[in-house]
N, C-alpha and C positions, 0 to 999 in steps of 0.2 A: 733222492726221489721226493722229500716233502718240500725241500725246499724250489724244485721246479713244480710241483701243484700249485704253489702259495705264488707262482709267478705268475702263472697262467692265469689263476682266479683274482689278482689284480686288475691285469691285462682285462678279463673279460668285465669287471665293473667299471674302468674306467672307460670302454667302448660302449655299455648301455647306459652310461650316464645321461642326463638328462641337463646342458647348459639351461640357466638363467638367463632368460632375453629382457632387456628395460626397453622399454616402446617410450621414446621419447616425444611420439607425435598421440600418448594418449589421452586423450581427453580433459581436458584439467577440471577441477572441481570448483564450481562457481560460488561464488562468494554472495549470498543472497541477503538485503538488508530490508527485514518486515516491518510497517507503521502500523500499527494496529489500531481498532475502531474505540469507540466509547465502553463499550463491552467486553473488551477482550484485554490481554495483558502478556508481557512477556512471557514465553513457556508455557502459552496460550494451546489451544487445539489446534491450530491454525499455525501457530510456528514452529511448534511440536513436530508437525507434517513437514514442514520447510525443514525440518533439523534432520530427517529422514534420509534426503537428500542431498543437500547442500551445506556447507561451513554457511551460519546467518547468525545476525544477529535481531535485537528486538528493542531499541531504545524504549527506555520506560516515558510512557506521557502522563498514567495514572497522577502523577503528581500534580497535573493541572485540570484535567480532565474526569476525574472520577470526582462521584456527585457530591461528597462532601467538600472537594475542595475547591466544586462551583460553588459551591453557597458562602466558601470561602473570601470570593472575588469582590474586591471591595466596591469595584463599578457595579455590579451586579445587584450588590446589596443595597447600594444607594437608589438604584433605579426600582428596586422593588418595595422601597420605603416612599419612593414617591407615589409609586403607583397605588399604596393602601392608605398613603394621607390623603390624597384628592378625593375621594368623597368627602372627607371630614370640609375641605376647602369650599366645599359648597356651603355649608351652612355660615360662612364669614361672607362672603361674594360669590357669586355664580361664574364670576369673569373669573376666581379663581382657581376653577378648575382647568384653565388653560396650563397651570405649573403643572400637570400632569404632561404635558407636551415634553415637559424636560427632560421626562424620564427615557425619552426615544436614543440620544446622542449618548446619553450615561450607559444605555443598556450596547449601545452598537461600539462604544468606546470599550465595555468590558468584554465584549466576543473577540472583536482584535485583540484585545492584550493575550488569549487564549492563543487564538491562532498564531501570534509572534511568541509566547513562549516554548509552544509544540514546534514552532519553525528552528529555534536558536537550540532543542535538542537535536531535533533532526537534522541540521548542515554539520552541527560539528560528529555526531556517527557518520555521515558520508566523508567527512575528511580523514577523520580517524580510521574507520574502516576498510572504505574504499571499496563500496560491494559492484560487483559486474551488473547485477540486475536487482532494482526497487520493485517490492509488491506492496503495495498502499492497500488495505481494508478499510472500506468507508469514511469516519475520520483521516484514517490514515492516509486511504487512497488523495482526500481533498488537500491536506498537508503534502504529499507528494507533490497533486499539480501543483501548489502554492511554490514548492522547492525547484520545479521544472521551470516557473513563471520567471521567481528570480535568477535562475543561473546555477541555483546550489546543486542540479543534478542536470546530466545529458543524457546520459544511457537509457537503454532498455527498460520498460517499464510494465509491470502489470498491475491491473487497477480491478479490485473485486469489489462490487456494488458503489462504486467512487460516492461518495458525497460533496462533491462543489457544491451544484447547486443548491441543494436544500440546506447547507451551510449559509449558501450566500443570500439566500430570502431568509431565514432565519436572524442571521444578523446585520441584514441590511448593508452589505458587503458587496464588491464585485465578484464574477466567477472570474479566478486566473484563466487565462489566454494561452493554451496551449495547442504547438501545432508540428503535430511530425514531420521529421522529417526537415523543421528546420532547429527545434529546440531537442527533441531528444529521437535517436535513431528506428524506433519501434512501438510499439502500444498493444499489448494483449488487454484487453476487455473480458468482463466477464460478468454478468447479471441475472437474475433472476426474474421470469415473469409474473413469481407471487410477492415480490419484496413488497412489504407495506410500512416500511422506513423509508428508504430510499425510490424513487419514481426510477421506471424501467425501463424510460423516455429518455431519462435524463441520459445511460449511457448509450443509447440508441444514438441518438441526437451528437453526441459528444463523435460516437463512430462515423455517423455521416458527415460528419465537417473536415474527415481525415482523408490521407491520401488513401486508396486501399488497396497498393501492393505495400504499407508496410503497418498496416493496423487491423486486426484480426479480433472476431467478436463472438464470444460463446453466450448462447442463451440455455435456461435451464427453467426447469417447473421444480421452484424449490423454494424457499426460504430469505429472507435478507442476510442472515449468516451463512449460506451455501454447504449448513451441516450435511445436505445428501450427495452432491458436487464435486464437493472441494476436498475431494481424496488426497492421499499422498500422492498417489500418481498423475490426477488428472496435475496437481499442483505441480508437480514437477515437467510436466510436458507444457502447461504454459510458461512457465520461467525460462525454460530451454527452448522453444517456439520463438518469445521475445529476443532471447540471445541469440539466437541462430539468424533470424530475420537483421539483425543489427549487424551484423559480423560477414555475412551473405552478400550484402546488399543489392540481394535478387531475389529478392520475397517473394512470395503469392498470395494475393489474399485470402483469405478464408473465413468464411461465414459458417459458423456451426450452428443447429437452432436443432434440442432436443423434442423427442417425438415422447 
């Protein structure tokens, strides 16, 4: 008699067992690679929120970028030594105050050396890496176009408060030439109308030159850091927006502009 109880209440556990299913069409986890701004740093607040979501990583630029190590920059140094001898150059000759002129090519020669050393971190984290989707932060964001321009990135992109331009009248530079659609598959936008860093034109501008079934633009009353915005979630629906738009390749546009 025990030993046919002990049958039966096998029997019945193995009929309410519950199999294991693997879903092999689940979703895979996107591999997210963050450029961050002048202000910010790996393990940042901002990539912190990315790591919520997604396998990212955060190449370090502080090295070239943060302020001690512009004052660092020897172009930079020279160009600001000319610039505080030339009044003295007046009291020798008045025509000498033209070597102040020198200082313009020394100052525009040491913003590129910036720009190509933040460039030669970032192409080798996109080969090492290999992330699905770039989100550029300001500097970051302009070092992105910079890496879209050359070649070093295709893919899906999002760009929060981007800084080209104001990089590029800053250091007397061109704005990289980027263009959906034929250099990389997507483009989420995202800017602020109180930025008082970056002009709010600039990504405005940048969205109208795009196609728009596959470049999509959030506007927000907020800040040049996007501290009220740029949630973990809203972040992770634009990197997956980008991705999905690229992978689709039956986008819709979308214009969002907060109230």
């Amino acid at each position: 008699l025990f030993l046919h109880t002990l049958y039966k209440m096998t029997l019945t556990k193995m009929d309410t067992a519950v199999p294991t299913i693997t879903n092999d069409y689940e979703r895979k986890s996107l591999r997210v690679l963050f450029m961050h701004g002048l202000g910010s740093r790996p393990y940042g607040s901002k990539h912190r929120k990315i790591l919520t979501n997604f396998e990212s990583e955060c190449p370090n630029m502080r090295q070239y970028i943060a302020k001690k190590k512009l004052l660092s920059n020897p172009y930079l140094i020279v160009a600001i030594i000319i610039l505080l001898l030339t009044p003295a150059f007046y009291f020798i000759h008045p025509f000498m105050m033209c070597v102040g002129i020198l200082s313009v090519p020394v100052y525009r020669r040491g913003c590129i050396s910036l720009i190509e050393k933040c460039l030669i971190v970032q192409k080798k984290a996109l080969e090492t890496f290999q992330p699905d989707v770039v989100v550029g932060l300001s500097w970051g964001g302009a070092i992105a176009m910079h890496c879209i321009a050359r070649g070093y990135w295709n893919g899906p992109t999002v760009l929060l408060a981007p800084a080209q331009s104001l990089i590029s009248r800053i250091s007397c530079t061109s704005i990289p030439k980027v263009a959906v659609g034929r250099d990389i598959p997507s483009l989420v936008l995202v800017h602020a109308y109180e930025d008082k860093v970056v002009s709010f034109r600039d990504s405005r501008n940048l969205f109208h030159r795009q196609p728009r079934d596959l470049c999509e633009f959030h506007e927000y009353h907020d800040d040049h850091r996007l501290c009220t915005n740029a949630t973990s979630d809203n972040m992770k629906v634009w990197i997956e927006n980008a991705y999905e738009k690229a992978e689709t390749s039956k986008p819709t546009a979308i214009y969002v502009e907060s109230k």
